[in-house]
C-alpha positions in Angstrom: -51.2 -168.4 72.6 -49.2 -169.1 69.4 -48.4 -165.6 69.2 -44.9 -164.7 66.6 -43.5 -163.0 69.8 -44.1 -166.1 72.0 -42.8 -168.2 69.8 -39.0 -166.1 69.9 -36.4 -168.3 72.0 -34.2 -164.9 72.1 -34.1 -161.8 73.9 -33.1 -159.5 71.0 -34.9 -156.5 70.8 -35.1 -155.7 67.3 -36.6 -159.0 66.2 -39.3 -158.4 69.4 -40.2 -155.8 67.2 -40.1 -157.5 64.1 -42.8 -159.8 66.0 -44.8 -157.0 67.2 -45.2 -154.8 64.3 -45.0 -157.0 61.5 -45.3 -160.7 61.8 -48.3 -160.8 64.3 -50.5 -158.7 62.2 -49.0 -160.1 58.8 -50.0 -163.8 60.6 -53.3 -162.3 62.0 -54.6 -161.2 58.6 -53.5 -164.7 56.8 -55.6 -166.7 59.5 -58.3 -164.3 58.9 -58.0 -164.8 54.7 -57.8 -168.9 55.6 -60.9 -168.7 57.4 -62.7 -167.1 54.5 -60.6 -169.2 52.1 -62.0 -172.2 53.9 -65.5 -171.4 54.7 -66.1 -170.3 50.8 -64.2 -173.5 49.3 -65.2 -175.7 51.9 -64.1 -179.5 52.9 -61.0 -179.5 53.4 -59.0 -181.6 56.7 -55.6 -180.2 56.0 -53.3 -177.2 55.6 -50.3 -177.1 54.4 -47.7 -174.5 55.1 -45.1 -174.3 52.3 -41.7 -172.9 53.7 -42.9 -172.6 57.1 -39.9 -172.2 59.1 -40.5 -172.0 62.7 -44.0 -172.1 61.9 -45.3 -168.5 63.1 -48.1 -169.7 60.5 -48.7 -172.8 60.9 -48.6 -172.8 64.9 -51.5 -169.8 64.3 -53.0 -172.1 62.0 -53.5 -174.7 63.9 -53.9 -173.5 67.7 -57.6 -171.3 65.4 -58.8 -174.4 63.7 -58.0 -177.5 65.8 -60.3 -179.5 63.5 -57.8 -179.2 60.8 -54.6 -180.7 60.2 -51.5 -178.5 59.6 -48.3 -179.4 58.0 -45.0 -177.3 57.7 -43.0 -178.2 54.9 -39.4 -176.7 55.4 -35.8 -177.1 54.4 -33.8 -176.1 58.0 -33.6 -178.5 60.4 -33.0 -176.4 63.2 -36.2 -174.3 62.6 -38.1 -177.6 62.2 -36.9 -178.5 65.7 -38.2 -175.6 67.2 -41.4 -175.5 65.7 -41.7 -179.0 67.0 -40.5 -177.7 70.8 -43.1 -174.9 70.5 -45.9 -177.3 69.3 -45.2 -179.2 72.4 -44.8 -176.4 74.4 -48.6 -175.5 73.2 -49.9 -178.9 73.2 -51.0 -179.1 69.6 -51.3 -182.0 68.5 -52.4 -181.1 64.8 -49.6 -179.7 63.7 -46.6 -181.8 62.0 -43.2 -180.9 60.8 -41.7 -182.5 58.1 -38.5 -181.8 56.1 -38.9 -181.6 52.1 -39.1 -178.9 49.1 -41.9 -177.6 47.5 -40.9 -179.9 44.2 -41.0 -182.7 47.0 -44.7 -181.8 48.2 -46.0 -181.6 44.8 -44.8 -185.2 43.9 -46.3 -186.2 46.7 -49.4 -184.8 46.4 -49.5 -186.0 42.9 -49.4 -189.4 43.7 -51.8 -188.8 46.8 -55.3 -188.9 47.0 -55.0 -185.5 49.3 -56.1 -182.3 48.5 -54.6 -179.6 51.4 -55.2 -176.2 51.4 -51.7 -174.7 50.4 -50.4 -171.5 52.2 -47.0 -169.7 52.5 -45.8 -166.5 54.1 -43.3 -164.5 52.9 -42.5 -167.5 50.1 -39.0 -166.1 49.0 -39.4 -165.4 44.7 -38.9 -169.0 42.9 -40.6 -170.3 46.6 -43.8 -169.1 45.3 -44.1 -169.8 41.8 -43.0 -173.6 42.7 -46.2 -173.5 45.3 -48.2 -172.0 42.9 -47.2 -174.2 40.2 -48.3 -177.8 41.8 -51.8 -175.9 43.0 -52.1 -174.9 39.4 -51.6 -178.5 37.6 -53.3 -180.3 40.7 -56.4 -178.0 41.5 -55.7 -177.0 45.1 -56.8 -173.7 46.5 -54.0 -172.1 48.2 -53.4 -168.2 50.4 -50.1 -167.4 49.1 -48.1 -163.9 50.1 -45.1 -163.3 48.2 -41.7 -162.1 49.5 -38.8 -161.2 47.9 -38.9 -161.2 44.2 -35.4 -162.0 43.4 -34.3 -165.0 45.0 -34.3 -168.5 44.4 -34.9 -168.2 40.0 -34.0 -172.1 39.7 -37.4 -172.8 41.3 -39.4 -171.1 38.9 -40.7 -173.8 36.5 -41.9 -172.2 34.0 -40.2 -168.6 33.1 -42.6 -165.8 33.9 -41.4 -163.6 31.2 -38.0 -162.7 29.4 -35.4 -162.9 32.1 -34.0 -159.6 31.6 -37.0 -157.7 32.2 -38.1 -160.3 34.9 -34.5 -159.1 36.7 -35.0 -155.7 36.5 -38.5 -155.8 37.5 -37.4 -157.6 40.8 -34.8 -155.4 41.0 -37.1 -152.2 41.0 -39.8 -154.6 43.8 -37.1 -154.8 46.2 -35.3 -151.2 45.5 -34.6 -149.6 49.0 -34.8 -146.0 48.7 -37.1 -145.7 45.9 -40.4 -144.4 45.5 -42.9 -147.1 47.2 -45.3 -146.2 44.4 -42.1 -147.7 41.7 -41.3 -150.4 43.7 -45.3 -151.6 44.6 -46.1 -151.1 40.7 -42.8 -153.5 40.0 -44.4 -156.1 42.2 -47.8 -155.9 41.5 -46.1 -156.4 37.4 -44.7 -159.7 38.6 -47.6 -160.8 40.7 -49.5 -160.3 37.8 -47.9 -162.1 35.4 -48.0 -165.1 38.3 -51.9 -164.1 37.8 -52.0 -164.7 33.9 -50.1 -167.9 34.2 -53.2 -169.3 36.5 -55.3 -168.3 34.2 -53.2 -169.8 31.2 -53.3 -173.2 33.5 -57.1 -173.0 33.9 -56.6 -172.3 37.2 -58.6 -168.8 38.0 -57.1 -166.4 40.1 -60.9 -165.6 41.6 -61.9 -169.2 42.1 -62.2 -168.7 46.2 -64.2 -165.8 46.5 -61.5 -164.5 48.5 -60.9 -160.6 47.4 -57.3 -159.5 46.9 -56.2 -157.5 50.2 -53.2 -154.7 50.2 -53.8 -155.0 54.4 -50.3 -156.9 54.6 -47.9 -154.8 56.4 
């Protein structure tokens, strides 16, 4: 089964746990959104998985819908190469891993006739708003959960507000030892200013019929 914990090549304990209590049900509930996502929009022959690492996701993705083609876009070699061992390992045969940026997959795509169904988990801060970017300008539907708010700023193309207040909001979404209630409201801010730039693009936030879900652990 292309189970997280499976898909560990080490014995340590605490990332078996990691597995267990957090990425299995976090990679449960995105299959389960995708299915939705692709049963209301409809038509689609490929996924791709933006930032897939290992591909926990995409492996998931592909071993449920073996119909579909699956495609991991990542920047570290060595997690490419084990994604690729596990694939094998699983015998699927729909799932590919390539090496290339987000920027890369949205010139491609521009160029392309193809029109994937984008999807990152845990897309580190600029990670998403570069994903969420090329579905804006090129129409794609996409199932997107954010991680960190803070990292990777030179990948945001278009500022989502005035960096100061952007920094301290990211600041307060990944403070460890506050409140949860400060730290969710700081994240929910930013994901909805990521909200109101879809909508600025003409891209509607509600387009897939998919409700917004606080399940992710």
């Amino acid at each position: 089964l292309a189970d997280p914990l499976s898909n560990l090549k080490t014995g340590n304990i605490d990332l078996a746990n990691f597995a267990i209590t957090k990425k299995r049900p976090q990679v449960q509930l995105m299959v389960k959104l995708i299915r939705e996502l692709l049963q209301c929009a409809g038509g689609f022959d490929e996924v791709i998985d933006v930032g897939g690492g290992r591909g926990d996701l995409a492996l998931a993705v592909a071993w449920s819908f073996p119909e579909i083609e699956v495609s991991v876009y990542e920047l570290h070699t060595p997690s490419l190469e084990q994604g690729q061992t596990r694939a094998a390992e699983l015998g699927l045969e729909n799932v590919h891993f390539r090496g290339g940026s987000a920027s890369s997959l949205a010139l491609e795509l521009e160029v392309s006739a193809r029109r994937p169904l984008v999807v990152a988990l845990h897309a580190c801060g600029g990670l998403t708003d570069v994903a969420l970017d090329a579905c804006s300008r090129l129409g794609l539907p996409f199932c997107i959960c954010p991680c960190c708010y803070a990292s990777l700023p030179e990948l945001r193309p278009v500022p989502l507000g005035p960096h100061t207040d952007l920094a301290v909001l990211a600041r307060l979404a990944e403070g460890n030892g506050l409140p949860s209630e400060v730290s969710d409201k700081a994240a929910s801010s930013i994901n909805a200013l990521r909200l109101y730039q879809l909508d600025r693009s003409n891209c509607s936030s509600d387009f897939t019929g998919v409700p917004h879900v606080k399940e992710l652990p």
